[in-house]
C-alpha positions as CSV (number, residue, x, y, z in Angstrom):
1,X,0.0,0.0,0.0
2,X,1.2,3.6,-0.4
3,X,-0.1,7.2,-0.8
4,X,-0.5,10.1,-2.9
5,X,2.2,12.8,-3.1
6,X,0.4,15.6,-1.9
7,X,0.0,13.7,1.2
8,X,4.0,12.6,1.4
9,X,4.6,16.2,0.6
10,X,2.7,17.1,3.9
11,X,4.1,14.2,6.1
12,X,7.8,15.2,5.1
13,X,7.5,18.6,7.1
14,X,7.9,16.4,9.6
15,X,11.4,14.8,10.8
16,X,12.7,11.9,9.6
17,X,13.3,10.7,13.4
18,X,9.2,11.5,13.8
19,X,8.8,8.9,11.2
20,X,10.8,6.1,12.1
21,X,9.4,6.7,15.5
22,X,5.9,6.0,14.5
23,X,6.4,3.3,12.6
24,X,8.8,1.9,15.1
25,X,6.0,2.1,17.7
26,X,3.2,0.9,15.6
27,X,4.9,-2.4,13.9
28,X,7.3,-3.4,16.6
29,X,5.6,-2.3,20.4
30,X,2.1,-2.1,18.8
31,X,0.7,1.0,19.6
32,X,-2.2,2.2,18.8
33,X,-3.5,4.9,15.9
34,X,-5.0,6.6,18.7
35,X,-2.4,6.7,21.3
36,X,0.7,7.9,18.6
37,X,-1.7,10.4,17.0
38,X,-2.3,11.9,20.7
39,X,1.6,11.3,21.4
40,X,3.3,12.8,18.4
41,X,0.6,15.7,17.4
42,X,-0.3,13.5,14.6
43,X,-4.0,14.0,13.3
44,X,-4.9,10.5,12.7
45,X,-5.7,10.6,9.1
46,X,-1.8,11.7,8.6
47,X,-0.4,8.9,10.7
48,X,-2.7,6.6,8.3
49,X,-1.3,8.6,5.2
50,X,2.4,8.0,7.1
51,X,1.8,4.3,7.6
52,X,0.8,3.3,4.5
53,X,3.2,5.3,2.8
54,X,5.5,2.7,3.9
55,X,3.7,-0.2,3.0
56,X,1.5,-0.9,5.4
57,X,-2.4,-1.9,5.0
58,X,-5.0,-0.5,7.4
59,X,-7.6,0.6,5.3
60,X,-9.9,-2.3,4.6
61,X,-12.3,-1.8,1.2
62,X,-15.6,-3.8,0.5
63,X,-13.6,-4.4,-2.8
64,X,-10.6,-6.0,-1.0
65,X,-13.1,-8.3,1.3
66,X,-14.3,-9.8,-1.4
67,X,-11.3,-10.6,-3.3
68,X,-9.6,-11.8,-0.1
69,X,-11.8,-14.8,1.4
70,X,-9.5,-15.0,4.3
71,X,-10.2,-11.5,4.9
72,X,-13.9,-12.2,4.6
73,X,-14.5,-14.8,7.1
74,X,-12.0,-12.9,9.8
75,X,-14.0,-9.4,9.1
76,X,-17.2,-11.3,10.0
77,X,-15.7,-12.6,13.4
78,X,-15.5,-9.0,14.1
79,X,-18.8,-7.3,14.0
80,X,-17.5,-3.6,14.2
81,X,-15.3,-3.9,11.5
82,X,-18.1,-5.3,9.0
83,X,-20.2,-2.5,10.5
84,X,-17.7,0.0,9.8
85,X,-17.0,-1.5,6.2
86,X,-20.9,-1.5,5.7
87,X,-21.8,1.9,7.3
88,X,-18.5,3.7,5.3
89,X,-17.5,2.0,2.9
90,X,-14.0,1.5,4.5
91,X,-12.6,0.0,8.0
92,X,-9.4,-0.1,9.5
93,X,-7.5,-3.3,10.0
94,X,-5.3,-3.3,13.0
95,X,-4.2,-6.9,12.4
96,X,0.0,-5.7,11.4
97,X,0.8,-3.5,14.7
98,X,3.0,-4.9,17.3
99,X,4.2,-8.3,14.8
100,X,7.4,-7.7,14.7
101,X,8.3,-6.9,18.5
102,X,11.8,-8.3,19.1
103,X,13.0,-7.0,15.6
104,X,15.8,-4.4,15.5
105,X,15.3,-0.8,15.8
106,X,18.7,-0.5,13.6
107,X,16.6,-1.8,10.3
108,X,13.2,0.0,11.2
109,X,15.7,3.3,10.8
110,X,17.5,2.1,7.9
111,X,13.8,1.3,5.9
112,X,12.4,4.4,6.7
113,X,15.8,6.3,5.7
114,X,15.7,4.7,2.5
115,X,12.1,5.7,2.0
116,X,11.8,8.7,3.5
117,X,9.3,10.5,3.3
118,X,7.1,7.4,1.6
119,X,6.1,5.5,-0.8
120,X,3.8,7.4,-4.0
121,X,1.0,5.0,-5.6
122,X,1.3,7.2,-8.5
123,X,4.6,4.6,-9.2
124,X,3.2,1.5,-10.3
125,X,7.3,-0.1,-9.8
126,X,7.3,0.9,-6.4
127,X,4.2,-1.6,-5.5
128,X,6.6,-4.3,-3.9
129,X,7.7,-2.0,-1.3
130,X,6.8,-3.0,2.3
131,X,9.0,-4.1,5.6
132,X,9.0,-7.7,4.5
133,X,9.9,-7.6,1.6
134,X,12.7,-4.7,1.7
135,X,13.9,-7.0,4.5
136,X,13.8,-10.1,2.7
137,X,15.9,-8.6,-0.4
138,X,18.3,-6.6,1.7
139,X,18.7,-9.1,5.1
140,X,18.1,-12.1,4.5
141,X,18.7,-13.2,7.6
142,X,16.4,-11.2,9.5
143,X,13.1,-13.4,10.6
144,X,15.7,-15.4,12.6
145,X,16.6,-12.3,14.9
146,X,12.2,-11.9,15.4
147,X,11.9,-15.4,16.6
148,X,15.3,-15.9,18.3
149,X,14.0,-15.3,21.8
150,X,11.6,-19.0,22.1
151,X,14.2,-20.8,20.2
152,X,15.9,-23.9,22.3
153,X,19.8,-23.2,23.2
154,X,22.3,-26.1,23.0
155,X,22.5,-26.9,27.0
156,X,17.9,-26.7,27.3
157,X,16.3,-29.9,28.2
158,X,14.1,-30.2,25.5
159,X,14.9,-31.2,21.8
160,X,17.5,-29.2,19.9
161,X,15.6,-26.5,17.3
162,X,12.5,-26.6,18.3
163,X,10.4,-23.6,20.2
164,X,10.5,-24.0,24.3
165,X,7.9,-24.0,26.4
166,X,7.4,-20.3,28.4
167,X,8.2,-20.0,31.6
168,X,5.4,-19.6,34.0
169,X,7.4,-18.8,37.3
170,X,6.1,-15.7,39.4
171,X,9.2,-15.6,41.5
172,X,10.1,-11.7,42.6
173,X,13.6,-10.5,41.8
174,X,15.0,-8.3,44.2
175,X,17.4,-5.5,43.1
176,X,20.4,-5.4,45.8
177,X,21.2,-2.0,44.6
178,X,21.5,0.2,47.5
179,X,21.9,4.0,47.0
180,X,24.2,6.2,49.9
């Protein structure tokens, strides 16, 4: 997904920090539209403009229900986005924030640099472009640093590769710091 120009024209008075911030927040600590928009000074309708414009999807067409019939049946398990999509014509799909939370903050910032200040539709060629797939063509690597924290380490007890059970202990740490 991207945006228009006259929109990236708009969101690039804004810092290139502000915009690595947001989308930082929104795909890897999954923050809400509503929360950053309040946090950065953002109207809402920009920080949609600013997350599409890097490839993100949140708006939701009747059109794209019905091509999608995965889409379909998990729109109808929630009634207030069929609502929305009936009453509007449009809903917002909140399904992509917070996926990626253990992924580096060093490629977030070297995306959005690259990018800066967006992605225009008006370029047909630039269609590929979202976090996935820049990361799949420029680190190939990278899906193993998102799930590195469940994988099994060589000394665990349980089988070699495979994910590990979370631990459920509610043991308190104390901190022995002591200040003078």
């Amino acid at each position: 997904m991207s945006t228009s120009i006259e929109n990236l024209r708009r969101l690039a008075e804004r810092d290139v920090k502000d915009h690595t911030a947001l989308f930082d927040l929104y795909v890897t600590v999954g923050r809400d539209i509503d929360y950053l928009s309040i946090k950065f000074g953002i109207d809402p309708e920009d920080l949609i403009n600013l997350l599409e414009g890097y490839g993100e999807k949140l708006r939701i067409t009747a059109a794209d229900v019905e091509a999608n019939p995965a889409l379909a049946t998990a729109i109808m398990e929630d009634r207030t986005t069929a609502k929305a999509i009936e009453e509007f014509g449009v809903a917002l799909d909140y399904s992509g924030k917070g996926r990626y939370k253990k992924l580096s903050r060093l490629l977030i910032e070297e995306y959005i640099e690259k990018f800066y200040p967006g992605i225009a539709s008006e370029n047909p060629e630039n269609g590929w472009i979202c976090l996935e797939e820049y990361l799949d063509r420029f680190h190939p690597g990278w899906k193993s640093q998102v799930g590195r924290g469940d994988r099994v380490e060589a000394g665990d007890d349980a089988v070699e590769g495979k994910v590990k059970p979370k631990k459920t202990s509610k043991r308190k740490v104390r901190n022995t710091f002591k200040l003078y």
